[in-house]
N, C-alpha and C positions, 0 to 999 in steps of 0.2 A: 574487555569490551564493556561489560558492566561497571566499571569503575570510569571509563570517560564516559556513558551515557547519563551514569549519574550526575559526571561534572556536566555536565552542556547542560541537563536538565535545571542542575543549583542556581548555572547561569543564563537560563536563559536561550540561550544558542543552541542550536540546530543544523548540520549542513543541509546543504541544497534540497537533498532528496535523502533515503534512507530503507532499508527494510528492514524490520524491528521483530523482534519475539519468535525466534529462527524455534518451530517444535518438531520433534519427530515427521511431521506431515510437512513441514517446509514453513514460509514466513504465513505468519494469521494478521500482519499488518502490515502498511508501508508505506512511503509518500515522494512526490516527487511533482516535477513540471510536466513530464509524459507519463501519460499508464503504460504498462508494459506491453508490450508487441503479444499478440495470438501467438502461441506454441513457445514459449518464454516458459523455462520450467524453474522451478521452486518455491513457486508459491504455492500455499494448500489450496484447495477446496474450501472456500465462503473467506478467503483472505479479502480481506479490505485495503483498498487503494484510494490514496487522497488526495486528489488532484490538485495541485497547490494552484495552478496555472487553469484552473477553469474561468468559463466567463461568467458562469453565475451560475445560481442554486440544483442548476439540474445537469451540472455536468461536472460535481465536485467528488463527489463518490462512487467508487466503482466496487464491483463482487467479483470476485473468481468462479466462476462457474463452470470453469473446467479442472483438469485434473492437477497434480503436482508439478505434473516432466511437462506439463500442455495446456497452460492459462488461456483462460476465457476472459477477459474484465468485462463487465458489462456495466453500464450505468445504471444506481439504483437511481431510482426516481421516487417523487416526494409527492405524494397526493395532496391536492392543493382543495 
């Protein structure tokens, strides 16, 4: 896994969506065209989600604010 994410990164490419940096607590990053569904488990607690497929600045990043086995996303929002 580490060895093709270096290659895509050398090159450039990406698939579609992705969940990255898998740690003892579950994924701490990810991205894709949808956030994940409520009660969707493996993500950690304060994982980051990156909405590729937002319409604009305030619907691009999201928090896990619930548990491993039981995600929350919620949108961070950007004080303007």
């Amino acid at each position: 896994m580490l060895h093709n994410l270096y290659d895509a990164l050398n090159r450039g490419e990406m698939p579609a969506s992705l969940d990255l940096f898998n740690t003892p607590a579950g994924y701490i990053l990810a991205y894709g065209a949808t956030v994940p569904a409520d009660a969707t488990a493996g993500y950690a607690p304060g994982c980051l989600f990156i909405h590729i497929d937002g319409t604009g600045y305030n619907t691009v990043l999201y928090c896990n604010v619930g548990s491993v086995t039981d995600c929350d996303f919620n949108v961070v929002t950007v004080a303007s």
